[in-house]
C-alpha positions as CSV (number, residue, x, y, z in Angstrom):
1,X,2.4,-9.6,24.4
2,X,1.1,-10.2,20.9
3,X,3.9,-8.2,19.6
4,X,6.6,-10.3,21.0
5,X,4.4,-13.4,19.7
6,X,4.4,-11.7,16.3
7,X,8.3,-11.1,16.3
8,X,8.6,-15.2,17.3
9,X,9.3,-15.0,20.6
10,X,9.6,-18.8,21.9
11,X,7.1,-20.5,24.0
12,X,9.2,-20.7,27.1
13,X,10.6,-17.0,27.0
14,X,7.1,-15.8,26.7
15,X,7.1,-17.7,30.0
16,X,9.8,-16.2,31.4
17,X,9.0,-12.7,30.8
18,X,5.3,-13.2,31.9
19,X,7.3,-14.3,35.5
20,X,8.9,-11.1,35.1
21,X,5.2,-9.3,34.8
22,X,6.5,-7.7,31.3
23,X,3.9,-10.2,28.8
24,X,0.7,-12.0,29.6
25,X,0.8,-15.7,29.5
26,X,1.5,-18.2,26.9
27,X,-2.3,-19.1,26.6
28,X,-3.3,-15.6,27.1
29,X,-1.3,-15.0,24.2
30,X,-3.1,-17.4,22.2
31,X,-6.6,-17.6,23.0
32,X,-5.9,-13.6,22.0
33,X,-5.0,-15.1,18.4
34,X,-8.0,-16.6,18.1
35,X,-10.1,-14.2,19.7
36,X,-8.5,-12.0,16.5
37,X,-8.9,-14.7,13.8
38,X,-12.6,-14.8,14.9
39,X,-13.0,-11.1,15.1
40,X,-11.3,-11.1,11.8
41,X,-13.8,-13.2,9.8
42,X,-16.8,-11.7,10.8
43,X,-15.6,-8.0,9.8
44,X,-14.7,-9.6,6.7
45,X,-18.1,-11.0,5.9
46,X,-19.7,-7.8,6.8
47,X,-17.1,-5.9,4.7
48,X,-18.0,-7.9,1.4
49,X,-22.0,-6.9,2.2
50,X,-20.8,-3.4,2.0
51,X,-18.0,-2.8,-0.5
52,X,-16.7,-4.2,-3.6
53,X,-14.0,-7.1,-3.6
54,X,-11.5,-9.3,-4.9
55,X,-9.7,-12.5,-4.5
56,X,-6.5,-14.3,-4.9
57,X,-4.7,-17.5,-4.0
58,X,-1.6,-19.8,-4.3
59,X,0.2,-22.8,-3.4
60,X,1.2,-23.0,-0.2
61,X,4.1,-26.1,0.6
62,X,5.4,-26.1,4.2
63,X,7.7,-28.6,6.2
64,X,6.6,-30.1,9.1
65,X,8.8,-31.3,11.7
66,X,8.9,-34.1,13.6
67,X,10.8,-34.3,16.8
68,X,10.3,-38.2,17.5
69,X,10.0,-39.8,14.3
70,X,8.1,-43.2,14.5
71,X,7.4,-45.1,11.2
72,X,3.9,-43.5,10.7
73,X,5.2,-40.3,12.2
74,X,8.1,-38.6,10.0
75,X,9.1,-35.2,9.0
76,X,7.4,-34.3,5.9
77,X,6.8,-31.4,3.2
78,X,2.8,-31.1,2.7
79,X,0.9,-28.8,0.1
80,X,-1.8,-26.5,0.7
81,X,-3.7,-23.3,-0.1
82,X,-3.9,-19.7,1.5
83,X,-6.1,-16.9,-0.1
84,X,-6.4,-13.0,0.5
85,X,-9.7,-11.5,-0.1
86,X,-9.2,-7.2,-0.8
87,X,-11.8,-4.9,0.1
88,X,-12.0,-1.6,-1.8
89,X,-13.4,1.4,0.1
90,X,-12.9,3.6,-2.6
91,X,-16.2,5.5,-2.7
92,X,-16.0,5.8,-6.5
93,X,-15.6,2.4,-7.6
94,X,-17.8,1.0,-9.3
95,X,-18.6,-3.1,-9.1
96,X,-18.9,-4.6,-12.4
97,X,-22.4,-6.4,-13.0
98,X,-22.6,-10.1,-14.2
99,X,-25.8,-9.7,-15.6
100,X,-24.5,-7.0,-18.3
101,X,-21.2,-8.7,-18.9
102,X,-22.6,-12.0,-19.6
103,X,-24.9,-10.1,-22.3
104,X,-21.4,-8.4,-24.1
105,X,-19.8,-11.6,-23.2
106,X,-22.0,-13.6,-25.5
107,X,-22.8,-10.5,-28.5
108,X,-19.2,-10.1,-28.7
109,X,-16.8,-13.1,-27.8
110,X,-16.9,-14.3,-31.6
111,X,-14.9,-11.7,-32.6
112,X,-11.7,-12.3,-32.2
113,X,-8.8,-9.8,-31.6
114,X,-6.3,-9.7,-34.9
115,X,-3.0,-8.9,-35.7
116,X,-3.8,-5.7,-36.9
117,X,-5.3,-4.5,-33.7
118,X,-2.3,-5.5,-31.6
119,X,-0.1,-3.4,-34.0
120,X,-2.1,-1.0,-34.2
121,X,-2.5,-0.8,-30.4
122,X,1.8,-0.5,-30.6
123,X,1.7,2.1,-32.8
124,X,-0.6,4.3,-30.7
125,X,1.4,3.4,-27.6
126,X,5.0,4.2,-29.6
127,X,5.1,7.9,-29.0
128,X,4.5,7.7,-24.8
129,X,6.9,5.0,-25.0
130,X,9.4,6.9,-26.6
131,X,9.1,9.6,-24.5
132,X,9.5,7.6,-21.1
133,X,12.4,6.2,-22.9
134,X,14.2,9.4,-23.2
135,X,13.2,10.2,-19.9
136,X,14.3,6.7,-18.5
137,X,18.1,7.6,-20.3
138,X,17.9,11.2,-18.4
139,X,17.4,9.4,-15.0
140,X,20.4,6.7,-16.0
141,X,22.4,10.0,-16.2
142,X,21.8,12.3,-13.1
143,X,21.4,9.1,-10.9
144,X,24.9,8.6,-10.9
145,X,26.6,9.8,-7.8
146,X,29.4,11.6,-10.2
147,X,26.6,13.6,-11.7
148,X,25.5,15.3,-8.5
149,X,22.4,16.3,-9.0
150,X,21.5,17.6,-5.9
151,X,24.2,19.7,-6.3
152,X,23.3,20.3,-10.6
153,X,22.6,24.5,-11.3
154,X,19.4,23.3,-13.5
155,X,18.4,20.5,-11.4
156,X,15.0,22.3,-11.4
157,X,14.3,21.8,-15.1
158,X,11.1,20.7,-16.9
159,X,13.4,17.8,-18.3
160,X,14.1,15.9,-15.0
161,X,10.3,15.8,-14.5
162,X,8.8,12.4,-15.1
163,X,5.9,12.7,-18.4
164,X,2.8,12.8,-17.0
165,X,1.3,9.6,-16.5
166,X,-1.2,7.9,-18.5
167,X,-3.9,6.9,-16.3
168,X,-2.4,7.0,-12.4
169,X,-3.8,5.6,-9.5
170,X,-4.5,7.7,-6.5
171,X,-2.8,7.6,-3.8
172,X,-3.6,8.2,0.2
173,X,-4.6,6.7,3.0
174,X,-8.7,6.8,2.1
175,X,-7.2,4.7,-1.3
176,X,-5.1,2.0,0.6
177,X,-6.6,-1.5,0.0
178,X,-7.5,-3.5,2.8
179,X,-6.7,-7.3,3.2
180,X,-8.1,-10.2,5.1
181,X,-7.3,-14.0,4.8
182,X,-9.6,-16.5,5.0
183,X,-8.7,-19.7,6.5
184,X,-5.7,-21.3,5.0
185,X,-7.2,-25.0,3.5
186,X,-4.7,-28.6,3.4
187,X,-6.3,-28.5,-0.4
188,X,-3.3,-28.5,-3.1
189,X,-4.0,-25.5,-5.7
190,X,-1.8,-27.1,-8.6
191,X,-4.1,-29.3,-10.0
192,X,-7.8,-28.5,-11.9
193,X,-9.6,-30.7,-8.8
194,X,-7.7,-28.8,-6.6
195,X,-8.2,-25.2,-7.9
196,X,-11.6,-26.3,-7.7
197,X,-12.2,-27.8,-4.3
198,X,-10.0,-24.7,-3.8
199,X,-12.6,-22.0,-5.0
200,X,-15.9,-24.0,-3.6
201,X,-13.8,-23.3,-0.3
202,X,-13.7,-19.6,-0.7
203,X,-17.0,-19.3,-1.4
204,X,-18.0,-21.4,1.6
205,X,-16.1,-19.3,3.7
206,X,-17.0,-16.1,1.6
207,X,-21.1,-17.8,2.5
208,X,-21.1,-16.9,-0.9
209,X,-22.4,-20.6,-1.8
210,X,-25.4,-21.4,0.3
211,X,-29.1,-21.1,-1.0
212,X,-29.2,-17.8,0.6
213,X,-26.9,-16.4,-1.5
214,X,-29.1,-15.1,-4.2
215,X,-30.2,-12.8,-1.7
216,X,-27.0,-11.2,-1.0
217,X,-25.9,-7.9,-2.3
218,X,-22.6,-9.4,-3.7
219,X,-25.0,-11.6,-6.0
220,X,-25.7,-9.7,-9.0
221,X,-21.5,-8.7,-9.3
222,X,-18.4,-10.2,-10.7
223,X,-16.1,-11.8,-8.5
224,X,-12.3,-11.1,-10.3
225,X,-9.3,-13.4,-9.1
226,X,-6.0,-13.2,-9.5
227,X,-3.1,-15.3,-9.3
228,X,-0.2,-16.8,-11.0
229,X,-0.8,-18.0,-15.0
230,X,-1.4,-21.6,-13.5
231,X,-4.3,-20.3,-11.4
232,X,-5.6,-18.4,-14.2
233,X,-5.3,-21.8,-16.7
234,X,-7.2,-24.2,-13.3
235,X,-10.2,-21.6,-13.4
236,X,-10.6,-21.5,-17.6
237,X,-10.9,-25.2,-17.6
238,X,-13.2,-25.9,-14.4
239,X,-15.0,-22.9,-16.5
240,X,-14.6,-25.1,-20.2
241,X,-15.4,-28.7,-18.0
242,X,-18.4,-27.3,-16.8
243,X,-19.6,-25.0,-19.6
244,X,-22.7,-27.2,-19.8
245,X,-23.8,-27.2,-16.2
246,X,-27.2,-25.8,-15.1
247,X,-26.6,-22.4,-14.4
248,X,-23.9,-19.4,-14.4
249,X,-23.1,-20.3,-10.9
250,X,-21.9,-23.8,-11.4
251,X,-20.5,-22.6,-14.7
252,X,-17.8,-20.7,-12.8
253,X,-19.0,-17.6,-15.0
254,X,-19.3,-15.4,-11.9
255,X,-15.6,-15.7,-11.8
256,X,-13.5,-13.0,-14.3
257,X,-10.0,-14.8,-13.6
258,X,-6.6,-12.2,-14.6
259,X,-3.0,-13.1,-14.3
260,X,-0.6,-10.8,-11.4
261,X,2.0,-9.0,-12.6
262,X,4.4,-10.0,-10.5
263,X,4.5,-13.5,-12.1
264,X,4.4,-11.9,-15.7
265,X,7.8,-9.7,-14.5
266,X,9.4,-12.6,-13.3
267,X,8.2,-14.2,-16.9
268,X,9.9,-11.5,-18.3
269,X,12.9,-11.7,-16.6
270,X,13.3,-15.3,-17.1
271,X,12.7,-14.2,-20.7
272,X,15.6,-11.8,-20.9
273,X,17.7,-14.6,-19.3
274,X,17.3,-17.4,-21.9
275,X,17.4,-14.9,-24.6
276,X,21.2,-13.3,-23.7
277,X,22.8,-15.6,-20.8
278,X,24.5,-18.3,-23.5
279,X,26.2,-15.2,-25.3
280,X,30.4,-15.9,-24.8
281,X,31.2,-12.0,-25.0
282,X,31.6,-8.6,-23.0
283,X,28.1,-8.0,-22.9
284,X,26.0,-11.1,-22.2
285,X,24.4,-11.3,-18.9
286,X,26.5,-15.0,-18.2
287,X,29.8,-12.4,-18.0
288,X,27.7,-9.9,-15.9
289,X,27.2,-12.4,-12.9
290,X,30.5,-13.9,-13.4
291,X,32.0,-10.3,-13.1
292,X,29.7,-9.5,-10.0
293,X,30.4,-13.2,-8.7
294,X,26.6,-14.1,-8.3
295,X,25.8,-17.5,-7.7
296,X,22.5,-19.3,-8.5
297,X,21.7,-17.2,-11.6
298,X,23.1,-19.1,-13.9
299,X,19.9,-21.0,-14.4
300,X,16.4,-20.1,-16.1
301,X,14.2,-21.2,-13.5
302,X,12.1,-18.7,-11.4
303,X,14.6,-18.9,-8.6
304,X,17.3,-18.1,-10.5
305,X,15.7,-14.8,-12.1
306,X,14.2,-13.7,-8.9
307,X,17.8,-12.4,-8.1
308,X,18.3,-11.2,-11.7
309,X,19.9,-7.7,-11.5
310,X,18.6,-6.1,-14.9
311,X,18.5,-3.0,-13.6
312,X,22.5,-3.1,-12.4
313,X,23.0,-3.9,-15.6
314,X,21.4,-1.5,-17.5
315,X,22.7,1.4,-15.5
316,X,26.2,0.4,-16.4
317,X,25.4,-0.2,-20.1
318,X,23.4,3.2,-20.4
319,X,26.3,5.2,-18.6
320,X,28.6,3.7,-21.5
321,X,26.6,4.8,-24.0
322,X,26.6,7.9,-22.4
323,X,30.1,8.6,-22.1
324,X,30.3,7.5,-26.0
325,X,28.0,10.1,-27.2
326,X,29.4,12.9,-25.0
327,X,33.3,11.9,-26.0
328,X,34.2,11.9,-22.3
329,X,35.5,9.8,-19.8
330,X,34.3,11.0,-16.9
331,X,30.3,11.5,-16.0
332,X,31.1,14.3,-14.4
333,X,32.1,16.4,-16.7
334,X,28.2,16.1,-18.0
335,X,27.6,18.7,-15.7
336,X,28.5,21.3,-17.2
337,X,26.3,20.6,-20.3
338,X,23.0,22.2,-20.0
339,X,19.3,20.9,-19.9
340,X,18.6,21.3,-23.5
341,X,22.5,19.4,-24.5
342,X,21.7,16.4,-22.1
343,X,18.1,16.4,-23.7
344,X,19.7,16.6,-27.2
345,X,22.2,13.7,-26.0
346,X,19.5,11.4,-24.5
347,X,17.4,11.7,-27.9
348,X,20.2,10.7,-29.6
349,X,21.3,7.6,-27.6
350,X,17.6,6.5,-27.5
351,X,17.5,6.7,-31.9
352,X,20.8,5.2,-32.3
353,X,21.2,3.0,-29.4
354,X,17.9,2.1,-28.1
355,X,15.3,1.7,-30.4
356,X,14.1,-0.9,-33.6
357,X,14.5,1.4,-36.1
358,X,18.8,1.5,-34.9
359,X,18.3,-2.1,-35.3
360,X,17.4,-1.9,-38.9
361,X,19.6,0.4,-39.9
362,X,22.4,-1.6,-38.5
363,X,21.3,-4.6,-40.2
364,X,21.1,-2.4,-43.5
365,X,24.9,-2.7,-43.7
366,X,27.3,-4.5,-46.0
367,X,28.4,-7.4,-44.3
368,X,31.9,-6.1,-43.9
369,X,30.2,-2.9,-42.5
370,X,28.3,-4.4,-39.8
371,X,29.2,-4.9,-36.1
372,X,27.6,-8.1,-34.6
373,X,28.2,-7.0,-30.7
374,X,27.2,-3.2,-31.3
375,X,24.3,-5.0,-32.9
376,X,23.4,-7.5,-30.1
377,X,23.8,-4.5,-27.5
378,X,21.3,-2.4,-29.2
379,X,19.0,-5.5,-28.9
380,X,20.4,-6.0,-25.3
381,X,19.5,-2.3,-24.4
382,X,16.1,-1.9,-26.0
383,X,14.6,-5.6,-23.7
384,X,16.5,-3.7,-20.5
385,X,14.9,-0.8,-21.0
386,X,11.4,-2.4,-21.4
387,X,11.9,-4.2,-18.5
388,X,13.0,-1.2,-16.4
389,X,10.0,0.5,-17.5
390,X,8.0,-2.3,-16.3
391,X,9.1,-2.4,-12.9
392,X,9.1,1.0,-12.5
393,X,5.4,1.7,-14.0
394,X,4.1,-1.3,-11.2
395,X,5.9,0.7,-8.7
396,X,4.6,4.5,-9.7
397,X,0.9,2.6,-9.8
398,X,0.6,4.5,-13.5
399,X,-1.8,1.6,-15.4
400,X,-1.9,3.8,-18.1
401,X,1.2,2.8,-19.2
402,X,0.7,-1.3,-17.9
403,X,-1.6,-0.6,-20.9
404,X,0.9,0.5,-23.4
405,X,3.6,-2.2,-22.7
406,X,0.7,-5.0,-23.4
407,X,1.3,-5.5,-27.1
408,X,5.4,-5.7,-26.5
409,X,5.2,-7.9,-24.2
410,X,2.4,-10.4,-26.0
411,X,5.6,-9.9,-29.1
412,X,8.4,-10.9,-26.7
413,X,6.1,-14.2,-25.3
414,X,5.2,-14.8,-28.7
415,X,8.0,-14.6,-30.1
416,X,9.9,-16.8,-27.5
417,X,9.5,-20.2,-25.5
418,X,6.9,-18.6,-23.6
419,X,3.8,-19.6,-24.6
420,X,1.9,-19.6,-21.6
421,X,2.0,-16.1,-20.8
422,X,1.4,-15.0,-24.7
423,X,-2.2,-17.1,-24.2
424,X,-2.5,-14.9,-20.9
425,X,-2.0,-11.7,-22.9
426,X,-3.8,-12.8,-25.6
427,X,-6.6,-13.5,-23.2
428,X,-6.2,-10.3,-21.5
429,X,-6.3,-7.7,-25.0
430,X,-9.7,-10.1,-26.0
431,X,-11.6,-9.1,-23.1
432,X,-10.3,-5.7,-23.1
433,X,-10.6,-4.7,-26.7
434,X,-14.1,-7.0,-27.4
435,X,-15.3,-9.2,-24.8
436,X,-15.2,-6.5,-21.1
437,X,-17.7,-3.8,-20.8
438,X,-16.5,-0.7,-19.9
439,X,-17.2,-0.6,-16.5
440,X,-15.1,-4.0,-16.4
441,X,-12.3,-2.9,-18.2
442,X,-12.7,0.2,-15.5
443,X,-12.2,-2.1,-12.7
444,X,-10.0,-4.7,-13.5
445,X,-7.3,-2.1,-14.7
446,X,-7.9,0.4,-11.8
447,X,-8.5,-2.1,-9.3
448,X,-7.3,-5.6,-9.8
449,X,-4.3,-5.0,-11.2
450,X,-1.7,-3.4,-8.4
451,X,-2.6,-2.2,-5.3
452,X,-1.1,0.0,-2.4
453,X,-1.4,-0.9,1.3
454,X,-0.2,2.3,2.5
455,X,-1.1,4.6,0.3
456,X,2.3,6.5,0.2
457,X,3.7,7.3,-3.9
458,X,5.7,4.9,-5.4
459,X,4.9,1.6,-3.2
460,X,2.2,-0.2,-5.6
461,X,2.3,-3.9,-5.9
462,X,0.9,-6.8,-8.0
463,X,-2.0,-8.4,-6.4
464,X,0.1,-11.5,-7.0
465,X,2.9,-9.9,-4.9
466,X,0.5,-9.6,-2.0
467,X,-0.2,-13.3,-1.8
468,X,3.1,-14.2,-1.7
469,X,3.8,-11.8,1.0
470,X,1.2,-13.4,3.0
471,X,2.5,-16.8,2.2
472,X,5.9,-15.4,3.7
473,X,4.5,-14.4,6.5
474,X,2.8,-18.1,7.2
475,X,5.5,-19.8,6.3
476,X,7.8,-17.6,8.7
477,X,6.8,-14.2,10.2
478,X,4.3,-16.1,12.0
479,X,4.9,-19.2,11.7
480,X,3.8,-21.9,14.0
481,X,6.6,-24.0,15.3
482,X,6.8,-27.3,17.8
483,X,5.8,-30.5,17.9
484,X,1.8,-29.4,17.8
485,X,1.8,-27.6,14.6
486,X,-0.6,-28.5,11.8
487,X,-2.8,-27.6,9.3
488,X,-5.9,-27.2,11.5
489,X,-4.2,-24.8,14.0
490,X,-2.4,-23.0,10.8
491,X,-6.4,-22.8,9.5
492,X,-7.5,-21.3,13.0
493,X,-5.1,-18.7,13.3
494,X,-4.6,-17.4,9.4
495,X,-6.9,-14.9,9.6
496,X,-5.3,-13.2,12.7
497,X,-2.0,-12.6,10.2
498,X,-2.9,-8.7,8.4
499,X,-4.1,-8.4,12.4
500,X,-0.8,-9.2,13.9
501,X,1.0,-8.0,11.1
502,X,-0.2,-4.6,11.9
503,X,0.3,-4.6,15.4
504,X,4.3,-5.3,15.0
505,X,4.7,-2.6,12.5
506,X,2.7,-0.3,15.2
507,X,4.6,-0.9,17.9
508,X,8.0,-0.8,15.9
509,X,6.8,2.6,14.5
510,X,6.1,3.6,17.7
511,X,9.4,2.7,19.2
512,X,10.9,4.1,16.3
513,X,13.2,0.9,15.2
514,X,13.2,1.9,11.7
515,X,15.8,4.3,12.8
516,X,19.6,3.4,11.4
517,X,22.7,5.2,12.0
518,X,24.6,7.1,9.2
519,X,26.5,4.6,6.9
520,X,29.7,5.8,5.4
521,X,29.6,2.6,2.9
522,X,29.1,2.5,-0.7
523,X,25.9,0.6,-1.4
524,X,25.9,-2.7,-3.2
525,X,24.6,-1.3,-6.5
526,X,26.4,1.1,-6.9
527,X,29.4,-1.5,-6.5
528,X,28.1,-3.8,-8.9
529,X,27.0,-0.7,-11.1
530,X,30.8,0.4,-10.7
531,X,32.8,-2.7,-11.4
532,X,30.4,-3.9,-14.6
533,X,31.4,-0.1,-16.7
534,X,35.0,-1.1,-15.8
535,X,34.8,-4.0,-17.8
536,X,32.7,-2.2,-20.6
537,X,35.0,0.4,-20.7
538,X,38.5,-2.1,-20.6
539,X,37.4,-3.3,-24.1
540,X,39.1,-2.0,-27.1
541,X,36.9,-1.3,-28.5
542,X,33.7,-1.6,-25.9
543,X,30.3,-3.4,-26.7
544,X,28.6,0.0,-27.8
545,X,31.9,1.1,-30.4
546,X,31.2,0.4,-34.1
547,X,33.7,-1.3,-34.9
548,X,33.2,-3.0,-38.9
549,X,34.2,-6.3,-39.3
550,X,33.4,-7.2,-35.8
551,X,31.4,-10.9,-36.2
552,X,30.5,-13.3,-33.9
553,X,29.6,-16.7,-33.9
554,X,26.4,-16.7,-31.7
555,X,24.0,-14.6,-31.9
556,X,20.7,-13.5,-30.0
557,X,17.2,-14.3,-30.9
558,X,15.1,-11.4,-31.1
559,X,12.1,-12.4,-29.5
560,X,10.3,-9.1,-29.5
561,X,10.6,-9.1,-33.8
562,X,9.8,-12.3,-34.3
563,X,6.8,-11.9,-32.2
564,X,5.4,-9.0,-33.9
565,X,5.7,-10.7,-37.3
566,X,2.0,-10.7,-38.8
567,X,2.5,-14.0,-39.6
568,X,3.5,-15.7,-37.0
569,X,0.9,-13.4,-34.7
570,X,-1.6,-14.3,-36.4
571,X,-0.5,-18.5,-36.4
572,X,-0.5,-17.4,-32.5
573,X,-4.0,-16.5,-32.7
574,X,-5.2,-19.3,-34.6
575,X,-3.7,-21.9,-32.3
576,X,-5.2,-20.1,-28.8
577,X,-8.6,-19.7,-30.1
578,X,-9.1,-23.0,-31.5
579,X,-8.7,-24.1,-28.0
580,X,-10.6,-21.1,-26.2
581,X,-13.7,-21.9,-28.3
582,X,-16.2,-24.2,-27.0
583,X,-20.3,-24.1,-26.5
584,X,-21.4,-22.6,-23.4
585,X,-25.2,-23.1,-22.5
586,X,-27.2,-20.3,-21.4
587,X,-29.9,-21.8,-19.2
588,X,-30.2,-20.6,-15.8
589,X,-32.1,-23.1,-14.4
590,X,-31.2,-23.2,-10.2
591,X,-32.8,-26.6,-9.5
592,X,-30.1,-29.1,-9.6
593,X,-32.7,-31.8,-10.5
594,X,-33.5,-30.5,-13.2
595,X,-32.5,-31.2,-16.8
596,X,-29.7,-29.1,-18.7
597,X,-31.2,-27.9,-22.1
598,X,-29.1,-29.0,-24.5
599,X,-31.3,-26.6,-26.9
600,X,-29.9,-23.7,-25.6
601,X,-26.1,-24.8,-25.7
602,X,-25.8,-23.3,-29.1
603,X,-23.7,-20.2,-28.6
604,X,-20.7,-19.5,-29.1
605,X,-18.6,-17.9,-27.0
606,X,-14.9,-17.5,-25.7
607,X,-14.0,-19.0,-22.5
């Protein structure tokens, strides 16, 4: 019964199959719900006495429908918040404490992260890098369906193995993080009042906020949350607005607040797409999605570069680049090149054709030497392949690496119109290279940054990514429909959602529905993969052939360079810690009656 409910069986066929004796009732149905949503918020309480936890939230708009519209009685869109609280079982993590954070907080937030760390921090990270690179080219190669590599003699090479990580997560079932959704609130999230009605809420809820609390386990530990960068910007000014208040509670400095890396890939991809969709030539993305006739992408809105197919693109770019090394026409001929040839080859392409120092030498050339579209394409290629790298280190759970891509991706925010997200990562290198202590730093990156809910290899996801998923599922999975839907039966049944949620996938795993029949199709990629190396291979000569001479009239910024200029860095760093710095008191002074020492506002510290 709850499974059919779950799937969105209507009202009146629940009915009908109930006549039949197949489901239980309507109201059987839902008094179940809410026997679940009940059930659900108790185990949550009791789970965040036990174990270590963390939160996130975002906007939440949904349309409500009318079906007999009177004047005060229309169809309307309305704004509101859901949250997801994430209980780690992991018997070796260990909880941050507030009491020694606040103490590094204060003895070290004056020192401010410089230009010199942040490229020095690139420079250390340069070598992995360069070796998932060459990697990253290998895989373009023997993914191709010409290449075969099932079918490869050497297919069992040390080459085709992936480097070994730099700090991996573990996976397995005991690792899989668990979730549980508090009531979903009519409270708007965009706005500072908002986030912070928003985050009393959650600690209501969370009976994190009564005068109890102190005498709760959870008392003495951080509380991280995640979100979007406009969450993370709500929660650093409640915290600057009330940096005077009368103690670290209503200070908001039991929060540690960190942006989701689901919105900082989509930043990134929204990057990419400002930075080569103008371009009026063979290898700019707007010919791309003309070529694989896309619609809606030609616009740099979120929307737009949710459907962004970077890595389509890249594939076919890298598989030209290979076939121009090699001198062949066909990738399948590559297979009769050994391991150590197709090693040789993908070092090659990733020092002439992917990397800064190609770049430079290019630009090295007479005028009359120098080929503005191989140029742009090496510019093109090196972005792609950072981005391909992102996605796939948030999907292989390897934080290690989230680590190393930090400072590249602070240059390329920097260094272009995204501002907000180089504060973020400015924000995030302070507190890990001077403000976090270790056992901090510890948790936030192994913990609070992606999670798996199954615990199977290669299925991580942001924490942001999460949220929205339970958003979808609100808004649709299980969505409540008819004339009697509103925010108060939305807020009585949310916490039933992971609940339901897992008894649909049960049953269907049970029933086996995941089951398809054998396709003899060519998948969609591989189409689009196809038909975009047909047009880099129809030009005479193609985007990755020096040709001399070869000028064009627009030309890409480099937003990665210009970011990782010292000067301008460092103008970046001025301008976010003039307005990071303010004076934070340090009494601790629980009654509310009470005065606020003004004496003791004399530190300085970072918010």
């Amino acid at each position: 019964s709850v499974y059919f409910k779950a799937s969105g069986l209507a009202a009146r066929a629940n009915d009908t199959t109930h006549l039949y004796g197949i489901t239980m009732s309507h109201s059987w149905v839902y008094h179940l719900i809410e026997k679940l949503s009940e059930n659900a918020r108790q185990w949550m309480f009791t789970d965040i006495l036990r174990y270590p936890f963390l939160g996130t939230h975002d906007n939440l708009n949904l349309a409500f429908k009318v079906y007999e519209q009177r004047t005060n009685n229309q169809s309307h869109f309305d704004s509101g918040t859901a949250a997801t609280i994430y209980i780690l079982k992991d018997p070796s993590v260990v909880w941050p404490q507030r009491e020694s954070f606040l103490q590094r907080h204060q003895a070290q937030s004056c020192t401010i992260i410089t230009p010199v760390e942040i490229l020095r921090l690139e420079l250390a990270a340069a070598p992995r890098l360069r070796i998932r690179a060459i990697y990253r080219v290998l895989q373009f190669l023997v993914n191709a369906p010409a290449f075969n590599f099932d079918n490869y003699e050497h297919k069992n090479a040390a080459i085709f193995s992936p480097p070994p990580p730099v700090l991996q997560l573990p996976t397995g079932k005991q690792h899989a993080v668990c979730q549980y959704m508090p009531d979903t609130v009519h409270i708007e999230s965009a706005s500072q009042a908002g986030t912070r009605q928003c985050m009393d809420e959650w600690l209501r809820q969370l009976c994190l906020d009564g005068p109890n609390a102190q005498d709760l386990p959870t008392y003495k530990y951080l509380l991280v949350w995640a979100g979007d960068q406009l969450t993370t910007v709500r929660i650093r000014s409640i915290k600057k607005d009330r940096s005077k208040d009368f103690n670290f509670f209503q200070r908001f400095r039991k929060f540690v607040e960190i942006f989701g890396w689901f919105h900082a890939q989509l930043a990134v991809e929204t990057s990419i797409h400002r930075q080569y969709f103008k371009l009026m030539n063979l290898f700019g993305l707007k010919h791309a999605f003309d070529n694989l006739k896309r619609k809606g992408l030609h616009t740099t809105s979120i929307q737009g570069a949710t459907q962004f197919r970077a890595w389509h693109i890249a594939e076919a770019q890298f598989r030209d680049i290979w076939l121009i090394v090699s001198n062949n026409n066909n990738i399948a001929r590559l297979r009769t090149l050994s391991p150590p040839q197709l090693k040789e080859f993908a070092t090659r392409i990733v020092d002439n054709y992917v990397s800064t120092s190609a770049l430079v030498q290019h630009k090295a050339l007479p005028r009359q030497e120098q080929d503005d579209m191989l140029l742009h394409s090496i510019q093109l290629c090196c972005d792609l392949l950072d981005y391909v790298d992102l996605d796939d280190t948030m999907k292989t759970g390897d934080v290690g690496r989230l680590e190393d891509l930090l400072p590249r991706l602070l240059f390329r925010f920097s260094g272009g119109p995204s501002s907000n997200y180089a504060i973020e990562l400015l924000e995030l290198l302070q507190g890990l290279r001077h403000e976090w202590t270790d056992e901090l730093k510890s948790f936030v990156m192994r913990y609070c940054w992606l999670a798996n809910t199954t615990g199977r290899k290669g299925t991580f996801l942001a924490f942001d990514m999460l949220q929205e998923h339970n958003i979808r599922d609100i808004k649709h999975i299980f969505a409540v429909h008819g004339p009697f839907s509103s925010w108060e039966y939305i807020k009585k049944i949310s916490a039933s959602i992971p609940a339901q949620r897992r008894i649909k996938e049960h049953v269907e795993e049970e029933f086996n529905h995941f089951w398809r029949g054998k396709s003899h199709t060519t998948p969609e990629s591989e189409n689009n993969i196809t038909s975009l190396l047909g047009h880099y291979r129809q030009g005479k000569p193609g985007p990755h052939v020096h040709k001399p001479g070869r000028h064009l009239s627009s030309h890409p910024p480099n937003y990665v360079a210009n970011g990782s200029n010292a000067q301008k860095l460092s103008a970046a760093i001025k301008r976010w810690s003039k307005k990071c710095v303010s004076l934070i008191s340090t009494e601790e002074d629980f009654d509310e009656e009470g005065p606020v020492a003004l004496a003791d506002a004399d530190t300085v510290v970072v918010v």
